[in-house]
N, C-alpha and C positions, 0 to 999 in steps of 0.2 A: 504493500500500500504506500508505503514512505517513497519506495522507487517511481510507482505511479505518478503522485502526486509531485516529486520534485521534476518527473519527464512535464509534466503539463504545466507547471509554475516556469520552467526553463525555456520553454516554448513563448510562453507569451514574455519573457525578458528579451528574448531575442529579437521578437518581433517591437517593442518598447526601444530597444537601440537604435534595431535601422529606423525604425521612424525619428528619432531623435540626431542621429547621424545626417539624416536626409532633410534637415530643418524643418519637421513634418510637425513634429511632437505636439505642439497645441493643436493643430487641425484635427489629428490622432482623436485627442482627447475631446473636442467637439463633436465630432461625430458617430464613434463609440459611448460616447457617456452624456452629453449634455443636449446634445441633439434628440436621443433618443428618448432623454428624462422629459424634455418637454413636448416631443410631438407623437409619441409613442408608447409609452408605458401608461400613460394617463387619461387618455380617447376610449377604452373599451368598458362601459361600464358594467356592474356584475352581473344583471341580467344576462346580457351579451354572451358576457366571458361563460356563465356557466352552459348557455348553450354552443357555442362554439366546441368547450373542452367535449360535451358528450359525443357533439356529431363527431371531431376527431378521432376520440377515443374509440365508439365503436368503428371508424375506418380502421383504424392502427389493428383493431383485433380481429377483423374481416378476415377468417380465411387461418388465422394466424393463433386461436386462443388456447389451443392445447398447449403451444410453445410458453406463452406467457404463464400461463396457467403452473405448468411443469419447473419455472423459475422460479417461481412467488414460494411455490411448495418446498423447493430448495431453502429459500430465503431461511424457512421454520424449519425444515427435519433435521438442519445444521444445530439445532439449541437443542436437539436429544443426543447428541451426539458427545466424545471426551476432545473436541477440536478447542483449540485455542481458540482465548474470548476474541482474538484479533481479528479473526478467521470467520468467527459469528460475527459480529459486529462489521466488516469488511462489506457484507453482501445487503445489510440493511444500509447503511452509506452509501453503495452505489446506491442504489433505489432512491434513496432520499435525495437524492444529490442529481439525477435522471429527472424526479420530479422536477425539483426545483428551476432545471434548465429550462423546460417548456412554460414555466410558469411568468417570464415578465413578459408584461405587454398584453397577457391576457387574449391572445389569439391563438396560441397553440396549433399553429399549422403543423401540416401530415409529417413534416422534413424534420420539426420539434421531438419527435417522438422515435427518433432514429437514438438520440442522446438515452433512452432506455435498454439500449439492444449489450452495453456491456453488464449492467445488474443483471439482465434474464439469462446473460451466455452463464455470467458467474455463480446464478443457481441453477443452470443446468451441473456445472461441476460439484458445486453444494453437494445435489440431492443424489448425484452418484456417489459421491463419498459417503454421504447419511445412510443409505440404503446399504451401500459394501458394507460398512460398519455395524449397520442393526443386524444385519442380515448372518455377518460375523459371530455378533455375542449371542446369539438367538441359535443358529445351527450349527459354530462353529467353523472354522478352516477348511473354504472351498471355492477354487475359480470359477467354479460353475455356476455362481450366481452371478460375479463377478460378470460373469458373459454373457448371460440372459439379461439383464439391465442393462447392458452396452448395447443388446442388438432390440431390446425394447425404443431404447434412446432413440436408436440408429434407424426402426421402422416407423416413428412418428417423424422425425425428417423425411424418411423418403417418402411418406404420405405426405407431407408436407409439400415436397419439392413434384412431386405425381399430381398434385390436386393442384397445382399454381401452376403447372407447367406452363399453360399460356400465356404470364407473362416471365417467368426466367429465360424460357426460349425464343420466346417470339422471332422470327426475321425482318419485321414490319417494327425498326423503332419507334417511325409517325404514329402508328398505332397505338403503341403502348404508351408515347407520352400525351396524346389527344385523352387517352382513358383517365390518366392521370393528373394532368393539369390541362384537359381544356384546348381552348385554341390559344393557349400560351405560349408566345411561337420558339420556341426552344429548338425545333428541327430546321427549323426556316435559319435561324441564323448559324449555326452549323455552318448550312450550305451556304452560307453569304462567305462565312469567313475560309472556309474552301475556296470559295471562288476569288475574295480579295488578297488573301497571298499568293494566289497562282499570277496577278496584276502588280503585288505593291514590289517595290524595291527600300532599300535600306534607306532607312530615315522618312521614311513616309510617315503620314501621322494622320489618323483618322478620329473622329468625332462620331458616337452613337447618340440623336434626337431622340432616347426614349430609355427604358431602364433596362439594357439587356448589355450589361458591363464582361459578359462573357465572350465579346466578338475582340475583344481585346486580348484575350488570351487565345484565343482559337489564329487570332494573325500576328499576334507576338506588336503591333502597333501600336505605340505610345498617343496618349492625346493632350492635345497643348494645355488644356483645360485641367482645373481640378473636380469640376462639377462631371461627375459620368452615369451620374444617377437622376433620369427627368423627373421622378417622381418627385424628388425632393424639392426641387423648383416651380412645383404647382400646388403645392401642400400650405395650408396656411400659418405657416412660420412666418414670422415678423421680416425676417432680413429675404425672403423669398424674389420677390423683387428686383432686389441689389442682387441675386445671384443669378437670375437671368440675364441680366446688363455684363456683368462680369462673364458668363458664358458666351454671350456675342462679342463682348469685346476681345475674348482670347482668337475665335474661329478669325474676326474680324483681321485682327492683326496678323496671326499665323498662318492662314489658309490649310489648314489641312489639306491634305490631299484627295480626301475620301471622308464625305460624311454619309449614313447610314441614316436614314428617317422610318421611324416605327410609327406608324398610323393605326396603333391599336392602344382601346383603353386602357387596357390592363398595364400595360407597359408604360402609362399615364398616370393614371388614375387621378386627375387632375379635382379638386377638389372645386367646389359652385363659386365661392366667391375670389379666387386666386387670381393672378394677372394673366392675362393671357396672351402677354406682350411678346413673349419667342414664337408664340403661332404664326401673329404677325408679320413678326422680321423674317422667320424663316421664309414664308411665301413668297416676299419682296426679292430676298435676297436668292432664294437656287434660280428664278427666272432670270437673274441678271449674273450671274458668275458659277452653278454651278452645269454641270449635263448630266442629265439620267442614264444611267450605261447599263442598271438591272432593275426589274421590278418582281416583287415576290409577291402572287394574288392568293390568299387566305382566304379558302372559298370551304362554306358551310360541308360539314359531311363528304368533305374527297378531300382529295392529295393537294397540297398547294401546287399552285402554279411557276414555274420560275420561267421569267421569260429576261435575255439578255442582251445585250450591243446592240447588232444593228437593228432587233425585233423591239425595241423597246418602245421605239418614238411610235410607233402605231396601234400601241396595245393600251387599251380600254381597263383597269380593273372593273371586274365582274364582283368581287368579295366587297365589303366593307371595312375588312379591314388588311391592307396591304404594308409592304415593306418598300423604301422607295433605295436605293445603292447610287450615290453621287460622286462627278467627280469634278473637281475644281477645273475649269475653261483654260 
């Protein structure tokens, strides 16, 4: 547990330097902690939150409750046991501590509930050892239980991994993540950022209009900007405003090479009374300095469309909500 805990304390010091090395350090600390304290943690009220927590809750267990179920029972068969109190107490800690991580903010999305999966692994090993060991003082010295609860274990996984099959396996990953988050365009930028590194060269620098900060990692391109999250820029924070102005003046100045426009809510979620002053400028400005070289059409119940270069200038989106791929004139 001491080694656990000092790998995870070690982790977030390292990342605490390079931000501090990178003259980052107060921004760090803005938007990790005070950002979230005021526009985040404080918005769901408990109505909400409790039904939020059940509908996750029963998704987390969809499919999945013998496992959890077989954890929790570890958690307790370990206190009948002669194991070190470190060893009992270790497995209620995780849990507590799993809790606790889904709990600020009071949304508890599906992804929150990942942070439970080392408590349930670690009463899976509990309740192997609880059972060797009852199983022990009760009939004595024999591997052959020993092996029957290994391959008891080992037949609720593979029912497990047998009754999920169709999503562990899948070949259709649109599929599986349409199931899972919707028309959330996760596959869509994928394929953008395949296609803009197959385009960019070294030192290019690209700009995402929407919250999808993972096309930055998919093309390895830096953004002149510090702002790479739109949500945050239409949310009603006081300095929201000043951070629009601030994101136009950087594209402004810098030109990216490649800005990326998301024309879906979600990737928005722009809130009723916020400014709507980047919608604006954007329109002003790709008509006068940028060209459309790809457009991604998000069309209800099928496969997105990707249409590219020379097909672009005549294609119509059909969806409502599309992906527009720019390149600076």
């Amino acid at each position: 547990l001491g080694a656990y805990a000092a790998g995870g304390i070690g982790m977030v010091g390292i990342i605490v330097l390079l931000m501090a090395a990178q003259g980052a350090f107060s921004e760090f600390i803005f938007w990790i902690y005070e950002y979230p304290k005021e526009a985040y943690v404080s918005t769901i009220d408990s109505k909400t939150a409790k039904m939020l927590f059940s509908t996750t809750l029963s998704k987390a267990l969809s499919g999945y409750l013998v496992i959890w179920a077989l954890g929790v029972l570890g958690l307790v068969t370990i206190w009948l046991t002669n194991a070190p109190k470190y060893i009992k107490f270790s497995g209620i800690i995780f849990f507590i501590l799993g809790f606790l991580s889904i709990v600020p903010g009071y949304r508890f999305y599906g992804h929150y509930w990942l942070h439970f999966i080392p408590a349930i692994a670690f009463g899976w090993g509990l309740l192997y050892y609880s059972f060797s060991y009852l199983l022990k003082s009760r009939l004595g010295e024999s591997n052959i239980f020993k092996y029957v609860l290994l391959g008891f274990l080992g037949a609720v996984l593979l029912l497990n991994i047998t009754g999920q099959s169709g999503w562990y396996f899948t070949k259709d990953k649109t599929e599986y993540l349409r199931k899972v988050y919707g028309s959330n365009p996760f596959p869509e930028t994928k394929a953008i950022g395949e296609y803009l590194k197959g385009k960019m060269k070294e030192g290019d620098q690209l700009v995402v209009l929407g919250s999808e900060p993972q096309l930055h990692i998919y093309t390895g391109m830096r953004s002149p900007s510090k702002h790479n999250y739109m949500a945050f820029l239409v949310s009603p924070h006081p300095d929201h405003k000043q951070w629009q102005q601030e994101l136009i003046q950087d594209i402004e100045t810098n030109k990216p090479r490649f800005i990326v426009y998301v024309n879906h809510g979600i990737s928005w979620v722009p809130y009723p009374d916020t400014d709507r002053a980047i919608f604006d400028w954007f329109g002003e400005y790709q008509s006068n300095n940028l060209k459309l070289i790809g457009l991604v059409d998000n069309l209800p119940g099928s496969q997105p469309n990707y249409v590219w270069e020379d097909k672009v200038g005549t294609y119509q989106p059909q969806g409502k909500e599309y992906i527009g791929i720019f390149e600076h004139k």
